[in-house]
N, C-alpha and C positions, 0 to 999 in steps of 0.2 A: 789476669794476664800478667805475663814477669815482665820485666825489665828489660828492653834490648840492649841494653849495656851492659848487661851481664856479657859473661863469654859463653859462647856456643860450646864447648866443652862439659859446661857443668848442666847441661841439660841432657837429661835421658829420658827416651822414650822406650819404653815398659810397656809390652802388649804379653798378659797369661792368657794360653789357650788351655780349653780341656777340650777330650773328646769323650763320649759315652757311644760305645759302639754295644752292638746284640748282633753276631752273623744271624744275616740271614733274615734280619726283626727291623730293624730300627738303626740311625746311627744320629747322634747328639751331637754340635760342635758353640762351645759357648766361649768369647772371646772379651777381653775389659782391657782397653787400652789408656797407659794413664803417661805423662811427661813429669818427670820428678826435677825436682834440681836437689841434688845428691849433696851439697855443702850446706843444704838447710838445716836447720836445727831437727825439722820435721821431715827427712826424704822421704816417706811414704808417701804425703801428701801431693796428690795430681798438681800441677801448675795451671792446665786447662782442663777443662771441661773431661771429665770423665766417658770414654765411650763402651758402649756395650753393644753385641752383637751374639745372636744367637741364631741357628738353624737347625732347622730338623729333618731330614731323608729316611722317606718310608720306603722298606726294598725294593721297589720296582721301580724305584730310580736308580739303586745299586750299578746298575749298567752303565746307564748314561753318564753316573757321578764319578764311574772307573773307582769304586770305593765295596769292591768284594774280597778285599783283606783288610785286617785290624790295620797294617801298612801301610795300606792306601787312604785309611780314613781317616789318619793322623797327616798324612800326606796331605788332606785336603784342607783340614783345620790348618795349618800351617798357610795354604795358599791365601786363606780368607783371611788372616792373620798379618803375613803380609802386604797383601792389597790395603788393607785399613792405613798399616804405615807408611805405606808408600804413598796413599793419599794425603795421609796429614803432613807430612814431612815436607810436600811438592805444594800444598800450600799455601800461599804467602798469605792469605788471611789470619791465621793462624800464629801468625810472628813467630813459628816455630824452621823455616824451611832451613837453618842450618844448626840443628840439633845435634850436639856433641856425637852421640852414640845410640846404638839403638839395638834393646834386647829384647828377643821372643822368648819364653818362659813355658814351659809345657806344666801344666802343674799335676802331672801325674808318669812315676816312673815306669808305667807299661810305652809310654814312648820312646824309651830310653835309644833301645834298640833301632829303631828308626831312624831316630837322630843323630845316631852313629855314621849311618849308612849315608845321610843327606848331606853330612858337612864331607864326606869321603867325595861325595860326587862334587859338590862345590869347589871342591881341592883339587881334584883332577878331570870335569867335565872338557867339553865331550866324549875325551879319548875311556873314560871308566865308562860310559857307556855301553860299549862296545859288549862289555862281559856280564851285564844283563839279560838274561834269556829271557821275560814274559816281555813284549810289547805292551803289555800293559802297565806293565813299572815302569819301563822305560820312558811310556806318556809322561807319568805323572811325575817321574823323577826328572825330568827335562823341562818341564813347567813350575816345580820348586827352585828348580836352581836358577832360572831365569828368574824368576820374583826375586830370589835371595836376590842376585845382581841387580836388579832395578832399584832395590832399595840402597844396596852399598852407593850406588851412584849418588844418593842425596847423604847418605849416611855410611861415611865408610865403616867405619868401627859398628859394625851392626854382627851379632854374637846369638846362637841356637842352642838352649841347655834346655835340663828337665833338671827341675828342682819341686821335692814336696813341700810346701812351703803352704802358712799360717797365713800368709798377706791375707789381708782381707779382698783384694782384688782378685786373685786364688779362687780363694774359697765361690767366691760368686762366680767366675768363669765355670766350675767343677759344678754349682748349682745349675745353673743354664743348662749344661751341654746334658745333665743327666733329665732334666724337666724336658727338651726337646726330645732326645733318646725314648725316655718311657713313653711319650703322647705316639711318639712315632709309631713303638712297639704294638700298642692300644690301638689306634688305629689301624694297623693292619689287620688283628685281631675283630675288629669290629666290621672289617672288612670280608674277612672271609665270613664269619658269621650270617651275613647279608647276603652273600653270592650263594650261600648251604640253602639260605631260607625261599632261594627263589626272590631274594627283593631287591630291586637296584638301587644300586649305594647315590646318595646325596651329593649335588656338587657341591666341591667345596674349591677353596680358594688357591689361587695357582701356588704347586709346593714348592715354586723357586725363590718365592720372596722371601729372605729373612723379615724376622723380626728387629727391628733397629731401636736405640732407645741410647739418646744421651742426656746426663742427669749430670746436677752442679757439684760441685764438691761440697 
């Protein structure tokens, strides 16, 4: 745990997302959320507790999850992304609740494009709305932009890029989202397979629960 005597400045909280999408198959979203202090000799290094989060959505939730373009399923990694920071930041367990700054990191440049569009709405929400034609973007770009603001509230300097990047927190966000992605894919696969054969498929466990898992530094 740092120091409260340090300044809230020199701490940043650092959440990379990946997403791993397949239309129409599968979609991946793996997330590693770490708090650096940037004047360390070491900034890579987490201050707390490293968190990890990862989901998986098999296409027949596609609907529900409003996640039937690559757009929307970066859109959704972002919301799950936020939520995590917005929890740690609100906090006061955490001795973090007034964190310098705070950055989401897409670690893959097919978000690029996205990302573009989200800080455009952030910048001029509600009135950009208006020039949205699917309701369905509109959902989900109205729900991004509100997390974005829930989190400025604890963290104003809070900042949306895509960088390809080595971090090793990266790399293991990029691992998750593509390990949920594939199983996703596979099971639905193994899914039709069973419905062809005449054999009713196995319950399995409810598909809304991530998998969560925080690990020490």
């Amino acid at each position: 745990m740092a120091n409260r005597d340090s300044t809230a400045a020199d701490f940043v909280l650092v959440s990379h997302v990946a997403v791993d999408y397949v239309h129409a198959q599968g979609l991946g979203i793996g997330i590693v959320q770490q708090v650096i202090r940037e004047s360390a000799r070491t900034p890579t290094r987490s201050i707390i507790k490293v968190k990890k989060q990862k989901y998986g959505f098999k296409p027949q939730y596609f609907t529900a999850e409003n996640v039937k373009t690559i757009g929307r399923a970066h859109m959704l990694g972002l919301l799950h992304t936020l939520g995590l920071a917005c929890s740690t930041t609100a906090d006061p367990k955490s001795g973090f609740s007034q964190i310098g700054s705070a950055r989401v990191v897409f670690a893959s440049p097919a978000a690029a494009a996205t990302i573009r569009l989200i800080k455009h709405h952030i910048e001029n929400a509600p009135e950009s709305l208006e020039d949205v034609i699917s309701a369905d973007d509109q959902m989900i770009i109205k729900r991004v932009v509100a997390a974005v603001r829930k989190l400025a509230k604890h963290v104003p300097a809070t900042s949306i890029d895509v960088v390809a990047s080595k971090d090793p927190a990266a790399v293991k966000a990029v691992t998750m989202a593509e390990q949920k992605g594939r199983k996703a894919c596979r099971s639905r696969a193994r899914l039709a397979q069973q419905y062809a054969s005449g054999r009713k498929p196995k319950a399995r466990a409810p598909w809304w629960i991530p998998t969560i898992s925080i690990e020490p530094t």
